[in-house]
C-alpha positions as CSV (number, residue, x, y, z in Angstrom):
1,X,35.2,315.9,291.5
2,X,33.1,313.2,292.1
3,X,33.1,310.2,294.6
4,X,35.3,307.2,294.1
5,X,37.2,305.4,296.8
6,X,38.2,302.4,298.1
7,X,36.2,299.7,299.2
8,X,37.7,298.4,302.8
9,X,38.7,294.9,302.7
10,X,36.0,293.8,305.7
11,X,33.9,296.0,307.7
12,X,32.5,299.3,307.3
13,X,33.8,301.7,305.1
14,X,34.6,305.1,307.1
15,X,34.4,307.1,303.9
16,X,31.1,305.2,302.9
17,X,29.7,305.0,306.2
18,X,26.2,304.6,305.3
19,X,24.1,303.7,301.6
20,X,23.1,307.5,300.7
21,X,26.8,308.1,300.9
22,X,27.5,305.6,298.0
23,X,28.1,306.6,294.6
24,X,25.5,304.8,293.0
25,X,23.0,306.1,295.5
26,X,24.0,309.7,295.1
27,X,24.0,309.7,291.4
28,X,20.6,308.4,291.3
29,X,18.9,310.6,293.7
30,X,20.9,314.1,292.4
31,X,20.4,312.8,288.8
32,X,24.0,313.2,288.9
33,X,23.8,317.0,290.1
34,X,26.5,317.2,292.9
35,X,30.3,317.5,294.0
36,X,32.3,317.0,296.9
37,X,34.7,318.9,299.3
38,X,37.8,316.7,300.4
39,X,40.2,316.8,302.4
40,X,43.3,314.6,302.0
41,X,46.0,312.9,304.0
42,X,49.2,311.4,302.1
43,X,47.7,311.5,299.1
44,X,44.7,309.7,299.9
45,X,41.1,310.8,300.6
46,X,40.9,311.2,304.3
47,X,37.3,313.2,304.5
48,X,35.2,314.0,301.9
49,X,31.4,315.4,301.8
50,X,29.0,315.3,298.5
51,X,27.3,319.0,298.2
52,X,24.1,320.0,295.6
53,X,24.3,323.6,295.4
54,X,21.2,324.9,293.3
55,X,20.2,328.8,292.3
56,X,16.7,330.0,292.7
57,X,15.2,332.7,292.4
58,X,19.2,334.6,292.9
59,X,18.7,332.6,295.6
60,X,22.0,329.6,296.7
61,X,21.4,326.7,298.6
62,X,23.2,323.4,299.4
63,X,21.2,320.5,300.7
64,X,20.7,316.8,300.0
65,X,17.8,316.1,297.1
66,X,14.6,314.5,298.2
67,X,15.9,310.5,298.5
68,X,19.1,311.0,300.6
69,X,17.1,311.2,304.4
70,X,20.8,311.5,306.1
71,X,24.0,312.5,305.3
72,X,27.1,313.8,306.7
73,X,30.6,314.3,306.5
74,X,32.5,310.5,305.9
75,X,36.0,310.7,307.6
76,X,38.5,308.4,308.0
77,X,41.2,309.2,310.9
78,X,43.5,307.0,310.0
79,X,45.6,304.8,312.4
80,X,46.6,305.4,316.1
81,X,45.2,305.2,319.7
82,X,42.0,306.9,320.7
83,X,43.0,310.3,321.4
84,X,45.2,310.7,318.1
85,X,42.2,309.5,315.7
86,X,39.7,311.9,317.5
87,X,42.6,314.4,316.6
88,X,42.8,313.7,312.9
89,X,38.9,313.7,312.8
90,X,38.3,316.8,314.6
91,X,40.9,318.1,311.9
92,X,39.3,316.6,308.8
93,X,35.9,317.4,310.0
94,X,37.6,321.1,310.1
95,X,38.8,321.2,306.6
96,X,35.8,320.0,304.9
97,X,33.4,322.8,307.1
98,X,36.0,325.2,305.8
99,X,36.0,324.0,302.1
100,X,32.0,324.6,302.2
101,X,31.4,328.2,300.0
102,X,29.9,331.1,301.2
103,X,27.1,332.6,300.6
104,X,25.1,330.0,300.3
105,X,22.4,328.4,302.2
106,X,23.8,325.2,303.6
107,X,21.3,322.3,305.3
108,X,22.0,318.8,306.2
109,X,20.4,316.5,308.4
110,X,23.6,314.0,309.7
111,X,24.0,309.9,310.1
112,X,24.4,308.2,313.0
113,X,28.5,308.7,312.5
114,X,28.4,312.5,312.2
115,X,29.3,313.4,315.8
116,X,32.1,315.8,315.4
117,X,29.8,318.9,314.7
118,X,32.1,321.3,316.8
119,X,34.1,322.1,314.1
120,X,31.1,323.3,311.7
121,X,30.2,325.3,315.0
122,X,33.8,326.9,314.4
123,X,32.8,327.6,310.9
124,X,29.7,329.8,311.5
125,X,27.0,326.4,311.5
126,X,24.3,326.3,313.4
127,X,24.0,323.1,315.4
128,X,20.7,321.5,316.7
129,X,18.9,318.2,317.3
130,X,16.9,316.1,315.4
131,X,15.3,312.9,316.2
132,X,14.7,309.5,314.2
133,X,13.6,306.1,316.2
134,X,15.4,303.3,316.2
135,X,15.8,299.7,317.4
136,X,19.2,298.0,318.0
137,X,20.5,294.8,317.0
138,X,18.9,292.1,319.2
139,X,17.0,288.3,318.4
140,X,13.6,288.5,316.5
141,X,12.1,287.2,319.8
142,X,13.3,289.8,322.1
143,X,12.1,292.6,319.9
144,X,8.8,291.0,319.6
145,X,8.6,291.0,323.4
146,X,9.4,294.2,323.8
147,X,7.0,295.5,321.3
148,X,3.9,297.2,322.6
149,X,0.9,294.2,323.7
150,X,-1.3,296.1,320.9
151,X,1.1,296.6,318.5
152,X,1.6,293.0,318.8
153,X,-2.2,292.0,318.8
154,X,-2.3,294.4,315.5
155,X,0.3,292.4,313.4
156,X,-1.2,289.1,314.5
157,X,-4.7,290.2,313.1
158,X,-3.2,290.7,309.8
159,X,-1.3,288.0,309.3
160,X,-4.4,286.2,309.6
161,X,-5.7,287.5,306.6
162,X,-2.8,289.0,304.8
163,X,-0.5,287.3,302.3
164,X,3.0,289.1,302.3
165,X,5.5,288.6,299.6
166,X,8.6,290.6,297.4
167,X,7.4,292.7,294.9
168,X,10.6,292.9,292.1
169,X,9.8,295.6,290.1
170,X,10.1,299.3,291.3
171,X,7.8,300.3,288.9
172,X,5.1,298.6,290.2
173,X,6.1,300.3,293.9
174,X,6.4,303.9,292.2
175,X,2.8,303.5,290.8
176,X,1.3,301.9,293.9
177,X,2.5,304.7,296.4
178,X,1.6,307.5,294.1
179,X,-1.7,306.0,293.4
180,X,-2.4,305.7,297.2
181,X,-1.3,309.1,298.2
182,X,-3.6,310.5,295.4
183,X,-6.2,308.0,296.7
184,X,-6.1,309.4,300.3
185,X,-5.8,313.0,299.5
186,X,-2.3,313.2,300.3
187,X,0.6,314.8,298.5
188,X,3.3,312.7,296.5
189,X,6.3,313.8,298.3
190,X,8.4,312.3,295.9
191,X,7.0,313.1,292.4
192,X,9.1,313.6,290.0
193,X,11.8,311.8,292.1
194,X,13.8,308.2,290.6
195,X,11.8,306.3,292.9
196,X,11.3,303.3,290.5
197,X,15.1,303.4,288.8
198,X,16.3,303.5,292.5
199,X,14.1,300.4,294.3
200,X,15.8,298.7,291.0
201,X,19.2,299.4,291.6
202,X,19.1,298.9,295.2
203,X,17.2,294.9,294.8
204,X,19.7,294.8,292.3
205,X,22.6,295.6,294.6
206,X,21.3,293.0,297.3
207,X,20.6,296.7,299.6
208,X,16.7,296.5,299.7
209,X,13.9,294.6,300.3
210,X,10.6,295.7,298.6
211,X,7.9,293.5,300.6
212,X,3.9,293.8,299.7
213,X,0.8,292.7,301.6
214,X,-1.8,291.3,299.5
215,X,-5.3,290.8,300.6
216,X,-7.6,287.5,300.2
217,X,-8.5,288.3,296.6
218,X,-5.0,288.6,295.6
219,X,-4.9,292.5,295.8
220,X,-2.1,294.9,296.7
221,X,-2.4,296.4,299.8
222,X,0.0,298.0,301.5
223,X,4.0,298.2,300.2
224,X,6.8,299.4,302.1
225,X,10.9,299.8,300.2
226,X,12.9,299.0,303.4
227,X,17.4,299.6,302.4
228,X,20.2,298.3,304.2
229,X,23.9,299.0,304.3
230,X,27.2,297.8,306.9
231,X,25.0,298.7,310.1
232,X,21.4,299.4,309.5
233,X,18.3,298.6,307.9
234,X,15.9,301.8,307.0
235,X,12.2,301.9,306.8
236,X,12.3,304.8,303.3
237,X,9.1,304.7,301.7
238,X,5.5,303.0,302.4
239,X,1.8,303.3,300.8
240,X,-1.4,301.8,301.8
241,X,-5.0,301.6,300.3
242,X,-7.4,303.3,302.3
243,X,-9.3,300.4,303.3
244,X,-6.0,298.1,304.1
245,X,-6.3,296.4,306.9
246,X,-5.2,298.9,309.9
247,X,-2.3,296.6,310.8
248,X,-0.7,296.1,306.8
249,X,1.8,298.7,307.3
250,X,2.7,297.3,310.7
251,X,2.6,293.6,309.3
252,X,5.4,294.7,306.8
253,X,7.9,296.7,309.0
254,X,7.3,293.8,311.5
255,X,8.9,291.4,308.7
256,X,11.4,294.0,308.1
257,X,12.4,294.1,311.5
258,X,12.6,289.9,311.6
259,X,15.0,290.7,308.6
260,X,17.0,293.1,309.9
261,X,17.5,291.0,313.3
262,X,18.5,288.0,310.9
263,X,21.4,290.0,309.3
264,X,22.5,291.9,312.6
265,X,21.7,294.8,311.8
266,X,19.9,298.3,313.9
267,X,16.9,299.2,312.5
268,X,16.2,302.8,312.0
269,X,12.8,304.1,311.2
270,X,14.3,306.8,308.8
271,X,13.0,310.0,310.6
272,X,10.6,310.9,312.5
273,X,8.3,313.5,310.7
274,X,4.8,313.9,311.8
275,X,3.1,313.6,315.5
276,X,1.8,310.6,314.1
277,X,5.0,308.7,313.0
278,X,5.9,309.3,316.5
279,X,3.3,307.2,318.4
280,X,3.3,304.6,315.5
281,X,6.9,303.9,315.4
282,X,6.8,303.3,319.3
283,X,4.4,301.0,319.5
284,X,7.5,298.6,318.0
285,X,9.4,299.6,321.0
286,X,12.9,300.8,320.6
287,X,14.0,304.6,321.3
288,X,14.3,307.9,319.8
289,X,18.0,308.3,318.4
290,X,19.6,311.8,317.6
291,X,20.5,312.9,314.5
292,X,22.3,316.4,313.9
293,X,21.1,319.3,311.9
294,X,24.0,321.3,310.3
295,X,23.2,325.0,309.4
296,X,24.5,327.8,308.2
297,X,22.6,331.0,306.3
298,X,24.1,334.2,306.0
299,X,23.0,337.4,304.4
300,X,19.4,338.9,304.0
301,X,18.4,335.5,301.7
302,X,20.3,333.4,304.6
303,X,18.1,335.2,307.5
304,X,14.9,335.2,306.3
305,X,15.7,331.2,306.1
306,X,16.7,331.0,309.4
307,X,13.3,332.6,310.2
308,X,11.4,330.1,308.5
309,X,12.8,327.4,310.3
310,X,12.8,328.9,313.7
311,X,8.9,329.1,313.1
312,X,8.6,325.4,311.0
313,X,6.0,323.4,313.2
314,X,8.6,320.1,312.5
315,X,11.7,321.6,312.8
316,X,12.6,319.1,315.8
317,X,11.5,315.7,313.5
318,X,13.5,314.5,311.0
């Protein structure tokens, strides 16, 4: 079955809490390759969880493909006071853990909204935190104040000799970042992925911005795909030449931030990943947020996975 529900008159959707649990999104990045577990409340869907179950090597596993950073279980409790809707939810969350087959590898790394985890606990997950870094909703000038003196000196440099304007076409921003990873030695995390189809549908959809910094002799150099849905703006994806300006990347997640501020919205760094991401992204101020990991590997396949991650350098970065 796949995903199609309701929009909510106003507001945010609770069974479309964030963009990677939309439709559109999810058919993109799986190329169409997923199904859901559901669970339902007077005929309605009350709960519902996309899963991407692939075979390899005899081997089944069940995470989210390569452009969905977070996802978790979307519930919707329904109406009541406080302690009746944290009832329903715990019971939703519940039924969808149970629904989940076994025998197969299972690995998510949750939204912000996925905070009922005791229930997968109940059904043999492993629980554990992960951490992204984020920056609440607050005025343009308050965040800039509270940005780091450098970071702030860093931007300013750059805007001095930096043009920055929309790019419209993802093509143009697939071709850039794997031509700069290449470039710099790097690996293309995401070849072979829907980059360019996806930065189209999303400036399309009025959920992206797709902002480049040009240099003085009109040359692309630096790009960054920022999304947004109901409650967040996300820095996904961003490339730089090798002999950018040190503050390009900087210059555009700064004017990213501005935008975010302008629409109300939190804006969440999309994961930290490497040592370095972590000193970077606080330099723009703002805290670490937790995100939770959801587990669960059984069998001789399933433990030699759990070994793997136990040893993973990262395995506390997003």
């Amino acid at each position: 079955m796949k995903h199609v529900y309701p929009l909510a008159d106003g507001g945010l959707d609770p069974l479309a809490p964030t963009i990677f649990h939309e439709s559109w999104w999810l058919e993109a990045a799986s190329g169409g390759r997923y199904e859901i577990v559901e669970a339902r409340r007077a005929g309605r869907r009350a709960a519902w969880l996309p899963t991407f179950t692939r075979r390899k090597f005899g081997v089944k596993t069940n995470a989210p493909p390569r452009l969905v950073h977070f996802l978790g279980p979307a519930v919707d409790p329904g109406e009541g006071d406080a302690a009746s809707r944290a009832y329903a939810r715990a019971a939703l969350t519940r039924e969808l853990a149970a629904a989940l087959p076994r025998g197969v590898i299972h690995s998510y790394k949750c939204d912000r909204f996925a905070g009922d985890v005791v229930a997968f606990q109940l059904e043999g997950f492993s629980t554990a935190l992960q951490f992204t870094h984020e920056l609440g909703p607050a005025p343009a000038e308050m965040l800039w104040t509270a940005m780091r003196k450098k970071k702030r000196s860093q931007i300013r440099r750059a805007q001095a000799c930096l043009r920055i304007a929309s790019i419209d076409d993802g093509g143009t921003f697939a071709r850039f970042y794997a031509d700069m990873q290449a470039a710099r030695g790097k690996a293309n995390y995401y070849a072979g992925e829907p980059v360019a189809a996806l930065v189209d549908e999303s400036l399309a959809r009025g959920r992206a911005s797709l902002l480049g910094a040009y240099d003085g002799r009109g040359a692309l150099t630096a790009a960054a795909w920022i999304l947004r849905d109901g409650t967040s703006a996300y820095y996904f994806m961003s490339a730089r030449a090798a002999d950018a300006h040190d503050g390009a990347v900087s210059l555009l997640v700064w004017k990213a931030i501005e935008g975010a501020s302008a629409r109300g919205l939190a804006f969440d760094f999309g994961g930290v990943s490497t040592p370095e991401s972590v000193a970077f992204f606080a330099g723009f101020g703002g805290a670490p947020a937790p995100r939770v990991r959801l587990a669960r590997a059984e069998g001789p396949h399933g433990a030699i996975w759990a070994i793997r991650e136990r040893l993973r350098a990262n395995r506390h970065l997003c």
